[in-house]
N, C-alpha and C positions, 0 to 999 in steps of 0.2 A: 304231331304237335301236342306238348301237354302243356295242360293251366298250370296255375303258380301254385294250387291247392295241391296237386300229383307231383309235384316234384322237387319236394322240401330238404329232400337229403341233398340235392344237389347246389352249389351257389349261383346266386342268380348272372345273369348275363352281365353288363356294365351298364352301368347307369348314361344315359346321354350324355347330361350338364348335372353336374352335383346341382344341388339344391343351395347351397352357400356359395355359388361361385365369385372367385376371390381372383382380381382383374390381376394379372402376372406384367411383369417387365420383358423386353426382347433383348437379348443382346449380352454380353457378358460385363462386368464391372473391371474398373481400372484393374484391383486385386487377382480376379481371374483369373485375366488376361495377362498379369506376372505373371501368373503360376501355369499360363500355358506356354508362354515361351520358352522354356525350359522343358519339351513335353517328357512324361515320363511314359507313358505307351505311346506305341506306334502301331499300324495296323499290323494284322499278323499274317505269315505267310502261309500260303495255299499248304495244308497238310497231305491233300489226297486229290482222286478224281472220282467223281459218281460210275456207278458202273449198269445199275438198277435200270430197267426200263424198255422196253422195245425200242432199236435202232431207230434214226430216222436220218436220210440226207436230204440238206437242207443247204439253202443260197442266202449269204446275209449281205448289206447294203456298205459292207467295207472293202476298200480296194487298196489291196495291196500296192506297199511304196519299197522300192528300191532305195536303202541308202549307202552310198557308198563308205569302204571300210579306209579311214579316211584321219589324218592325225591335223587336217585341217581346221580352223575357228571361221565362229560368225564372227566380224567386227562390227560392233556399235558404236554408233556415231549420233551426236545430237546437231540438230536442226533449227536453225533459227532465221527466220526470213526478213527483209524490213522491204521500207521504200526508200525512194531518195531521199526524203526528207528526215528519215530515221523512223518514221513509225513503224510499229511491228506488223507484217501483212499476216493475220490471222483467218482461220479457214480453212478445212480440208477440199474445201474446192480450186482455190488457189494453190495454196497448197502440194497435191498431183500438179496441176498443170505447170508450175513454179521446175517442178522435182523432175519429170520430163524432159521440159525442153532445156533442165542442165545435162540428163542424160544425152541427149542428141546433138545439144552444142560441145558439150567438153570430154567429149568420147576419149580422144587422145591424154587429155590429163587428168581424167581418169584412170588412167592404164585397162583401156576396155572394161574394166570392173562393172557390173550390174548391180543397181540400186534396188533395197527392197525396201520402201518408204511405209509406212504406218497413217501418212497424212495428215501427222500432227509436229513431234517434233520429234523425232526416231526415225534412225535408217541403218539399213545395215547392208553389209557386203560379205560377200564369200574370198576371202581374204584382204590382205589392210589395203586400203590406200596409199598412195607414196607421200602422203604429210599427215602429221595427227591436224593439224589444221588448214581448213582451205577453206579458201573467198572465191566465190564466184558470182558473174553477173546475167540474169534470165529477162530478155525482154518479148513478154507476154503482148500480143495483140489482142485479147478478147478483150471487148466491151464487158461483158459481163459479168466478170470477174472485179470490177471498179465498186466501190459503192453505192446503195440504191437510190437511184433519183439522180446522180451528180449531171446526166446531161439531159436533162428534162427542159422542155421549154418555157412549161406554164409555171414557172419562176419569173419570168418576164425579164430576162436579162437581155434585153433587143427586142428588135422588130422579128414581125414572125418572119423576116426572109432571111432577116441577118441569123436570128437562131437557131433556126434551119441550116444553116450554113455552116453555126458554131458545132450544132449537134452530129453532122456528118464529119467535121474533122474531132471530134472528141470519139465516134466510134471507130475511126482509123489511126486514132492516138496511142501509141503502145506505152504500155506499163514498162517501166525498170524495178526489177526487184533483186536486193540484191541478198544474198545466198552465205551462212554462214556453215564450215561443218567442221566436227571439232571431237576428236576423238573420246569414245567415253570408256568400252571395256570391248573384251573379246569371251566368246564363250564355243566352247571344243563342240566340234561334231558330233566326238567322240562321244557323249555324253551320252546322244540317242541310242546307241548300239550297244551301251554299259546298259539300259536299262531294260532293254531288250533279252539282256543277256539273264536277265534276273538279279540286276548289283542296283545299289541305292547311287544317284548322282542328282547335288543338285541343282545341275546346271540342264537337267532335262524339259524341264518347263520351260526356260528361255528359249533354248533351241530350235523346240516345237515351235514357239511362239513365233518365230522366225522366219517358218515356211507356213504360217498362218496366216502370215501380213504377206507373203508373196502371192498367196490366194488370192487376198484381199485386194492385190495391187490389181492382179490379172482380172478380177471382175471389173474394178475402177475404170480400168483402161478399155471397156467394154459398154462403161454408159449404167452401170449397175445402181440399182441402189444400193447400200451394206447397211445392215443394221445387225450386228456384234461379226458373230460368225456365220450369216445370213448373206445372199445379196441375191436380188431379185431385177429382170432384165424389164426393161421399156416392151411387153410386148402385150397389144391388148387380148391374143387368146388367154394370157394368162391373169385376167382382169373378170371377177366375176361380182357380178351385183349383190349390194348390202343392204339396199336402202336409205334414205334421207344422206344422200352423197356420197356416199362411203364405199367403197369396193376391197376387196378381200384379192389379193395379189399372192399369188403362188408364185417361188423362189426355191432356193434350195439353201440346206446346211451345209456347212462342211467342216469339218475339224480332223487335224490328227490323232490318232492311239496307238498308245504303246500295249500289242497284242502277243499273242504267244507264239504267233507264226511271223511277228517280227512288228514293226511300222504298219498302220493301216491309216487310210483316205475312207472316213465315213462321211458319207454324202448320203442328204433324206430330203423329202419333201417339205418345207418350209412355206410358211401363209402371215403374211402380214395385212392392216390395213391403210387404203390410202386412199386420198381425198381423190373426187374424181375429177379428172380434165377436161378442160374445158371453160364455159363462158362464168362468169363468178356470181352472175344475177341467178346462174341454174342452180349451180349448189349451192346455195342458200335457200332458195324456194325448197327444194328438195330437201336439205337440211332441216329445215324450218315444218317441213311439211303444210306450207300455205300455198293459196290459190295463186297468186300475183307478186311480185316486190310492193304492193300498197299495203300488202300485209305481215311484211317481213319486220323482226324484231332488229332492232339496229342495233340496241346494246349488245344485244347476244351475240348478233353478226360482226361487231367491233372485237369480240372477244375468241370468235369462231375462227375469222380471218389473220389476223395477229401474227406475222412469223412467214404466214406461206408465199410461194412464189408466182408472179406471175410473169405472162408477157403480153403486151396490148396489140392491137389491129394493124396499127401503124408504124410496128418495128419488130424486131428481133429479139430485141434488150429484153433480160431479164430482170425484176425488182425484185424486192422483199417488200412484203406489206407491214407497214410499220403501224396504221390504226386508218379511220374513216373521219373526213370533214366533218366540224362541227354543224355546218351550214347545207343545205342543197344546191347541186350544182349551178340552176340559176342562183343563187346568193352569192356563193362562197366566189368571193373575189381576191385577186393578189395583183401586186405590181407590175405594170407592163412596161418597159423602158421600149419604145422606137423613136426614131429620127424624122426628122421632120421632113414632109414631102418635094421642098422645094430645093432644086438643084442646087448643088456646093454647098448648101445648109448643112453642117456637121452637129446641129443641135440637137442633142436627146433627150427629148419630154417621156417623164413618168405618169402613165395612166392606172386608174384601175378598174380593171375588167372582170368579170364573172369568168369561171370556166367551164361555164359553156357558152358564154359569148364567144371565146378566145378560140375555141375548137369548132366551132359552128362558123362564124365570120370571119376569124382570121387566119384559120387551119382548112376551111371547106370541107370538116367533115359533118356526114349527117349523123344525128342524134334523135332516136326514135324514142325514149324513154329513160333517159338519165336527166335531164332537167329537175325533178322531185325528188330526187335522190341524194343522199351523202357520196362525193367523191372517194374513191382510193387512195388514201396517201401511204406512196411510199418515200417518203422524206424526212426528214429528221425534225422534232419538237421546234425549235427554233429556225429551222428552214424546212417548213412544207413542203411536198411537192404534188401535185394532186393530176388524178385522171379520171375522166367519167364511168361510170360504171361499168358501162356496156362494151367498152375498149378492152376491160380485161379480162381475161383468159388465165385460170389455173394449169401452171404446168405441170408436167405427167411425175407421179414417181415421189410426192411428196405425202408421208408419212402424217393419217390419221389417228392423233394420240390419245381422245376423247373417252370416255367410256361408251361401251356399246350399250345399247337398248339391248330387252330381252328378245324383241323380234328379228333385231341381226345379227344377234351371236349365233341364235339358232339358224339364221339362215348362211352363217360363216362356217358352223360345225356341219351341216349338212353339206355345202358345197365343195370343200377342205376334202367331204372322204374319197379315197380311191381304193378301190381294188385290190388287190395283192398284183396282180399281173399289169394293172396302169401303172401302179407305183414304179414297179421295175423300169419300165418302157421311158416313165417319164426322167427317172434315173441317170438311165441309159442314154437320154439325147441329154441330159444337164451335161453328165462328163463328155460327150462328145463336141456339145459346142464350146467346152470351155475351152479346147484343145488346147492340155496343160503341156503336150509334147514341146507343144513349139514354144514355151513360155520362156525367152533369152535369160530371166533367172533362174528357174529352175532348172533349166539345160546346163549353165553356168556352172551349180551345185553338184548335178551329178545325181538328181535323183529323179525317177522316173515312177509314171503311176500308173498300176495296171488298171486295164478299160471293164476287165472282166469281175463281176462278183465272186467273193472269196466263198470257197465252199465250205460249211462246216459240220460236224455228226451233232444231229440233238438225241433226246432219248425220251418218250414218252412213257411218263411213270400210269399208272393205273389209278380210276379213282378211290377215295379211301371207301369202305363201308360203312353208312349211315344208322343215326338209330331214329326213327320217325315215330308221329303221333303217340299210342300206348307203348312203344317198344321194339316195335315190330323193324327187320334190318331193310333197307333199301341198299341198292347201287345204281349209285346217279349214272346216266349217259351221257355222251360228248358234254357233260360238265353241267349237265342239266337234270332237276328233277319236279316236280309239281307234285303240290297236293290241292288241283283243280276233283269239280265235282265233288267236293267235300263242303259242307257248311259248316259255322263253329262246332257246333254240337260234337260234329262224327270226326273235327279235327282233336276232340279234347278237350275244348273251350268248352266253358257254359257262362252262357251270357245272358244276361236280365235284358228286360224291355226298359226304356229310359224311365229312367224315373219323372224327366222334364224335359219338354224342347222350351228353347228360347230362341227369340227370334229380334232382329237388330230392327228399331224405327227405321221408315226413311230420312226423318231429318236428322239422327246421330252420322248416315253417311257421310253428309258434308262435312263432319269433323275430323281433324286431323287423327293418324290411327291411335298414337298411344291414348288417347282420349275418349275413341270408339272404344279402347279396352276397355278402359275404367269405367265408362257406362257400362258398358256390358255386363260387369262383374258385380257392380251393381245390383244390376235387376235377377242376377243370377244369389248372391244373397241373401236379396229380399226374398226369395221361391225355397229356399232351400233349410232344411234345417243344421246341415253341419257341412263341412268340408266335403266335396264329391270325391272319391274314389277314380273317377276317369271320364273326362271331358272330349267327346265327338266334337270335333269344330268343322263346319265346311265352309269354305272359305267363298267369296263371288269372284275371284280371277283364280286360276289355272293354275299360274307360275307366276313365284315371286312375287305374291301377295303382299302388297305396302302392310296389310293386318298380322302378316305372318309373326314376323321379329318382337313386335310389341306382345303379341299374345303367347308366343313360347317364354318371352322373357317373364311376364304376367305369373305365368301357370308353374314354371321348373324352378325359376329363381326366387320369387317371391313370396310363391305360397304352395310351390312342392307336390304340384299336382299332377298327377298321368293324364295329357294331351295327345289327341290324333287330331291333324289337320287333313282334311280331303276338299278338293275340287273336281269332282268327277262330272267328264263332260258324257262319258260312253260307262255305265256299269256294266260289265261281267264275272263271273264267277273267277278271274283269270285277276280280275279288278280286287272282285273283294279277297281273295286268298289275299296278294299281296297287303293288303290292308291289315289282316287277322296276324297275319305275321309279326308287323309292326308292333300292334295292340299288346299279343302276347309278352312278345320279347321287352316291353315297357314294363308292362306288369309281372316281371318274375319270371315271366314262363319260357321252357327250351320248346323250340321246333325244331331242334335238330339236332344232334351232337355224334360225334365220329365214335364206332365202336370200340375202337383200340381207346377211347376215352371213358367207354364203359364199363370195358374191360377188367382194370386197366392195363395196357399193355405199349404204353407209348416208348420208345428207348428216351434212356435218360429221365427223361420227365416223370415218368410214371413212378420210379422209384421213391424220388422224395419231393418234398411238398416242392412246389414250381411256380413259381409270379411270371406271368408272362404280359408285359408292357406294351402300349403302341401310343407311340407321342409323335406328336405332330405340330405345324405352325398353321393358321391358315392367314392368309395375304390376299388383298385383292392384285385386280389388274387392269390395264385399260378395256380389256375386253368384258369387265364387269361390271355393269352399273349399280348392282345392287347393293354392294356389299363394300364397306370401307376401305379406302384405299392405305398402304404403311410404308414404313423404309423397306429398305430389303435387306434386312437386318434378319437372321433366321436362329439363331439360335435360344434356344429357352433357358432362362436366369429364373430363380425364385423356386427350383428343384427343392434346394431346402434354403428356411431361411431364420436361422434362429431368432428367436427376441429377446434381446440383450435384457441380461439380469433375471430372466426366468428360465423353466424348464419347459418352455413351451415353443414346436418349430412350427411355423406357419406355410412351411412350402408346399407345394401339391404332389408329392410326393410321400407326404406321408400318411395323408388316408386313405392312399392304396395297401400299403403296409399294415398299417392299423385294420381295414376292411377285410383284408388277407386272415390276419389275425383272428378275427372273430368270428370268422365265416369259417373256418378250418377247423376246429376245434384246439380251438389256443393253442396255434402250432405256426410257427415264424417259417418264411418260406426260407428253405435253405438254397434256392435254386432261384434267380433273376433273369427271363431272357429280355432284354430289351431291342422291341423294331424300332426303328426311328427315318419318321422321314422327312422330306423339306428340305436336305440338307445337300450341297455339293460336295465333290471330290477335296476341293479344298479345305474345307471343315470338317473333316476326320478327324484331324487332331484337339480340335478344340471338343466333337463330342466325347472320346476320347478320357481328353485332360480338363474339361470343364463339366460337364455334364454326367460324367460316371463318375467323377468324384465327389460330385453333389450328393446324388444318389446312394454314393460308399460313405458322405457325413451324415446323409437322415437316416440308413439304419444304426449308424454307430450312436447315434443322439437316442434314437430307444434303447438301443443294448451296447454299451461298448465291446460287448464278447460278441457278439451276434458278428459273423462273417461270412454272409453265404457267397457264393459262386458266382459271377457276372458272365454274360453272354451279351453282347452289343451288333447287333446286325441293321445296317440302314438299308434301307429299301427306297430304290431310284424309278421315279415314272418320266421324270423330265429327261429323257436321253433322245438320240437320235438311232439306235440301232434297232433291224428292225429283220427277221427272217421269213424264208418265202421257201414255200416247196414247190421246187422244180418241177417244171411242164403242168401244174394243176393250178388253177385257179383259186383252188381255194386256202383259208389260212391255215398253220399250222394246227395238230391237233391241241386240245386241251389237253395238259399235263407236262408241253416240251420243256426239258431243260436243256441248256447247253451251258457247260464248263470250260469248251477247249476254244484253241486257236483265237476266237476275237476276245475272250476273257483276257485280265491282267497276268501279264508273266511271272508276277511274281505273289501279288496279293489274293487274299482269297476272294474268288467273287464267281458269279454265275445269273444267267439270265431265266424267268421262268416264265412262261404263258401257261399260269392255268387254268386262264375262263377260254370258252369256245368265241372267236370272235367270229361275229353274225355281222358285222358292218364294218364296212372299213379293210383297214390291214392291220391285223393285232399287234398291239403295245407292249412288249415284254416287261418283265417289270426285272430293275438290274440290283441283285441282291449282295450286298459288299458285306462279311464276317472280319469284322473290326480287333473283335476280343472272344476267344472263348475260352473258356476255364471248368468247360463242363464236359469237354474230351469229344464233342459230336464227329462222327465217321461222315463224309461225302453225302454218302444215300442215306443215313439216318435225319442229316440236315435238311437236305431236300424232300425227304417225303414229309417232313413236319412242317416247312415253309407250303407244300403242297394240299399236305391237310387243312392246314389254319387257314385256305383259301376255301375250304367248304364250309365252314363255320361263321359264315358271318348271317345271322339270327334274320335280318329284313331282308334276303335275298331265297332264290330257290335256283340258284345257281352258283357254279364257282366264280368269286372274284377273281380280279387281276393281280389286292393287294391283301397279304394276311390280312386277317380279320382284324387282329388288333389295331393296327393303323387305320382300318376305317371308320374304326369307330372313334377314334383319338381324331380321324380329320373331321367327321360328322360333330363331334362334342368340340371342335375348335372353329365349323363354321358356323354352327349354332350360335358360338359367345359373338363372333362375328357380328352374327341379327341380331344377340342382346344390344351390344354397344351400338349399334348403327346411327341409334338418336344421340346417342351420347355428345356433347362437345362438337356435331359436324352440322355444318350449316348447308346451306343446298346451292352453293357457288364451291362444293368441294369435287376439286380435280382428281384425274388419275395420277396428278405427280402429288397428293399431299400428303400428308406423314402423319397417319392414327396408329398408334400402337395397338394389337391386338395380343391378346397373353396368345400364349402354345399352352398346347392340351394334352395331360396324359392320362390316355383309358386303360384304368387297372384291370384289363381283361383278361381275366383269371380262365382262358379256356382248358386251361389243362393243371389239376392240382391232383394231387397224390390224397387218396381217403384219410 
């Protein structure tokens, strides 16, 4: 490890958060977005295959799909359901059952044909139909498919015997729905085997799409939840506890890929959260975390319950919760229509009753503690319909969308991990219960899916060799290295004794945090005679410190100051290395850099001056309470952005350039590698055609001559594929790549693990070469994706993601806790929409002298 004093010839690491940080837009402009319709690159095809590395065979999580060679189309058909009355029957629960029982009554005029319904208003067939248009008629018996509330009693449409009466023939009352389907396009088989083959078609996405929704149907028809390309079974081994009602439900993924050994079925482990089953007074207390319902918050709980489903004591019927009585069940009264007691009397007198009069005396059910309570309404604004509290029952399988606290994410990441050899197992029974053989569309199609995991060859590369503390070379092991038993001194560091502790009142505690800052700073003013140099902060919580955000925003953004935050509940030398780590790499200093970077001797790179890029978005999610929730808008705008009528571009992009510049000895990088992640398959083209030609107008805005070289490389963590070696338990080594067989047929792309995973089953990270103009070989790309995973300055081990991306997501979840107070009020959901800018860290790990 060397100070910032010792290593002046070298440029410093990247700055976290600039000091001027300048809040960016998401998303691309009307303009753009012309200019990407028309794209003018495309991603580029595979040139080569790695060769570099000790073998390894290895088992990956995709199953090969038989498709037949076949001049057959999907037909597409749309879908539109009503009632008798003309209303539209909306609902994917309807929906299926509606699309079903047309399958089983109109088999014959169908011509046998197999439905692959989507359960909205899409369906398709493995060849036509005998009409582009057809009417058909489905009469549905479930109750519970009707509207919520419609045969409730405590409406008081009768006497409780007659409504009792009405209510059993409303649950044996069958729906008519009547069935419209109407021819829309056709799309080739063919399409899949063209892409397969290495040719562009594009009609391959659809295709896919096609036996994606046949999944989808086979889990439906199974009781499943689905949530995208997810569906998770009613079963409570796979139900584990979260806390404050919440449970963490294990499922599986599934999607198809177009692979080099043809069609694959990748199916992984999948974890969603859902509310838990059961009595509704439970989860609440439990939600709530109070002792009793006498201490449960009602508003919240009005706002908790909203949407979810129930079913009560005294039926089967299922509701939707529409909101909670304004009144307590003894208050809350409605109309009771019965007839009058005296025979041949046809008179019907209108009462008003409480409901829990109505349920207590004129339904004989007992009531233990709903009297003080808000009712359950699931009935509509203008028609109520209300149930006592303790009647209902949340049913299974419904989807918690909340943000998690920081005590049950962590208790969701810890219970989520499995094994390398569970994972498989539990694999293993997913495709077996789904038993896709027997699935009458897919059997129909002609494509079949093997049970067995696809084998594939990886190749572990070697790790790179290190240059540590004064100079001295290391080589790291299984991806690991330490410089325990070192204090600063003998790392390199020389460190002062503080010049000042300060220490927070207890009454600034009770103030809100960004105002515990401002005090703070304060009193740290008043002690000080100039700017400090670098500020120890230890925090009094752990994780996720409400003081955190305020006080980095404080120190980086506003007055440009080096901040360490620590919460240490256990020191050790193991503690404080990581910490000196941190410190150094803030203040200037390397702890570590690859020798071929010493050298220099890197291919490509080392010859001439080299910018190497890692940009990011950061987003929250429901599983995140801390950190502001956005659209899912991902790509970054404001790369450059000129200001009309000057020579001046305000994008962020170009004081990486500028930085570059002046830290190299006035020398323009002729070389650009850009990582980029956040980003799906299907936004290639837009980074592509929007985001590298941004980057190609901010250096032409400082030099119109200036042309150097682009390299565009995305790096993918969000995937489902995941590898396992055979007969051992444990994960692959640090270093594997794999190029073949489940890579893209035709694009260049390759999976890498190169931290050692100690937990879990390791994450590959999926590396797609978009553009390169700088001529990289196989094994010269990969061992530099594989180096730039030793180089990330706060770790002393290898990452999963090049360096530069982690530093690009760490400087974009930081702006994250800058904004967090910004514009967001504390009634702000997982679905609301803060713009957060993307972040690019000009991590310059590798520049030519």
């Amino acid at each position: 490890m060397e100070s910032s004093d010792s290593r002046k010839d070298l440029p410093p690491p990247p700055a976290i958060i600039p000091a001027d940080v300048v809040k960016t837009e998401l998303g691309p402009t009307y303009e753009q977005t012309k200019k990407a319709a028309t794209p003018k690159r495309a991603p580029m095809t595979r040139r080569g295959f790695g060769a570099k590395g000790q073998r390894i065979q290895l088992l990956t999580n995709h199953f090969e799909v038989a498709v037949p060679k076949s001049n057959g189309h999907f037909y597409q058909y749309s879908v539109a359901l009503f009632y008798e009355d003309g209303r539209p029957a909306e609902g994917k629960r309807i929906g299926r059952k509606v699309m079903d029982k047309v399958q089983e009554t109109y088999d014959t005029e169908l011509e046998g044909k197999q439905l692959a319904y989507d359960g909205e208003r899409t369906m398709f067939t493995i060849g036509s139909l005998p009409h582009n248009k057809l009417e058909f008629t489905a009469v549905l018996e479930d109750v519970s498919l009707t509207r919520g509330g419609d045969n409730d009693s405590s409406r008081g449409n009768g006497s409780p015997s007659d409504s009792d009466q009405k209510r059993m023939k409303r649950a044996y009352h069958s729906k008519t729905i009547k069935v419209q389907i109407s021819y829309a396009t056709k799309i080739p088989v063919q399409a899949i085997a063209a892409v397969l083959q290495g040719q562009e078609s594009e009609h391959f996405q659809e295709a896919v799409r096609v036996l994606d929704i046949i999944l989808r149907q086979n889990a439906a028809r199974q009781g499943c939840l689905l949530v995208r390309q997810s569906f998770f079974h009613n079963n409570p081994r796979n139900f584990v506890e979260l806390g404050g009602g919440v449970m963490g439900c294990r499922g599986f993924h599934s999607s198809f890929r177009a692979a080099q050994n043809g069609l694959s079925l990748n199916i992984d482990v999948s974890t969603t959260m859902i509310v838990k089953p059961g009595p509704v007074v439970d989860f609440l207390i439990m939600n709530q975390n109070v002792r009793d319902p006498y201490h449960i918050d009602w508003t919240k709980a009005k706002r908790t319950l909203k949407n979810l489903r129930i079913k009560t004591n005294h039926s089967n019927t299922e509701y939707k919760i529409t909101g909670l009585s304004e009144k307590s069940c003894r208050e809350q009264t409605f109309s009771l229509n019965q007839r009058s007691g005296r025979v041949g009397d046809g008179e019907v007198q209108t009462i008003e009753v409480t409901v829990y009069d109505y349920f207590v005396n004129h339904r004989n059910m007992q009531l233990k503690y709903s009297a003080d309570f808000p009712c359950i309404n699931v009935g509509k604004p203008k028609r109520p319909s209300y149930f006592p509290l303790e009647l209902c029952n949340l049913v299974s399988l419904q989807r918690y969308t909340k943000a998690l606290s920081n005590l049950q994410r962590a208790s969701l990441v810890e219970k989520s991990r499995q094994k390398p050899q569970e994972r498989m197992r539990s694999l293993t029974d997913a495709l077996r219960s789904s038993n896709y053989d027997a699935d009458p569309t897919l059997r129909s199609s002609g494509i079949s899916i093997s049970p067995q995991f696809t084998q594939v060859e990886g190749r572990v590369l070697s790790a790179p060799r290190l240059k540590v503390g004064n100079g001295e070379d290391f080589f790291p092991r299984n991806g690991r290295w330490n410089f325990n038993n070192k204090c600063g001194d003998m790392k390199g560091m020389s460190i002062s004794n503080p010049f000042e502790v300060f220490e927070e009142t207890p009454q600034c505690r009770r103030e809100p945090a960004p105002v515990r800052v401002e005090k703070m700073f304060e009193v740290i003013k008043s002690k000080l005679p100039g700017p400090p140099q670098f500020l120890l902060c230890i925090l009094p919580e752990r994780k996720n410190s409400e003081i955190y955000g305020p006080w980095k925003r404080k120190n980086l953004s506003e007055l440009g100051i080096v901040t360490q935050c620590i919460a240490p509940t256990k020191v050790n030398d193991q503690y404080l290395t990581n910490v000196l780590l941190k410190i150094n790499a803030k203040l200037g200093g390397m702890n570590s850099l690859l020798s071929t970077e010493h050298a220099p001797s890197i291919p490509l790179v080392s010859k001439r001056p080299t910018l190497i890029l890692g940009m990011d978005v950061s987003h929250g999610s429901p599983g995140h309470s801390d950190v502001p929730s956005i659209a899912a808008v991902e790509m970054i705008a404001n790369l450059f952005k000129p200001v009309a009528g000057t020579a001046e571009d305000q994008g962020i992009i170009r004081e990486s350039l500028v930085d570059f510049y002046s830290s190299s000895g006035k020398r323009k990088p002729e070389q650009i590698i850009i990582f980029r992640d956040g980003v799906s398959e299907s936004q290639f083209s837009q980074v592509l055609n929007i985001e590298l030609e941004q980057i190609i107008e901010a250096c032409k805005f400082l030099d119109e001559n200036w042309c150097p070289k682009f390299m565009v490389i995305i790096a993918q963590k969000n995937h489902h594929t995941k590898f396992f070696q055979s007969g051992s338990p444990d994960n692959v080594p640090p270093g594997t790549v794999i190029d073949n067989k489940v890579c893209h047929p035709r694009n260049n792309d390759f999976y890498m693990c190169a931290q050692a995973g100690m937990i879990g089953t390791t994450r590959p990270t999926h590396y797609h070469v978009l553009h390169d103009e700088l001529g990289f070989s196989a094994d010269d790309l990969q061992e530099l994706v594989h180096s730039l995973s030793y180089v990330y300055q706060r770790s002393t081990t290898a990452v999963s993601l090049v360096a530069p991306v982690c530093y690009a997501h760490l400087a974009a979840s930081q702006m994250a806790q800058f904004i967090k107070f910004d514009d967001l009020s504390d009634t702000s959901s997982s679905h609301g929409e803060v713009t957060i800018p993307g972040c690019c860290s000009s991590s310059r790990i590798t520049t030519s002298a």
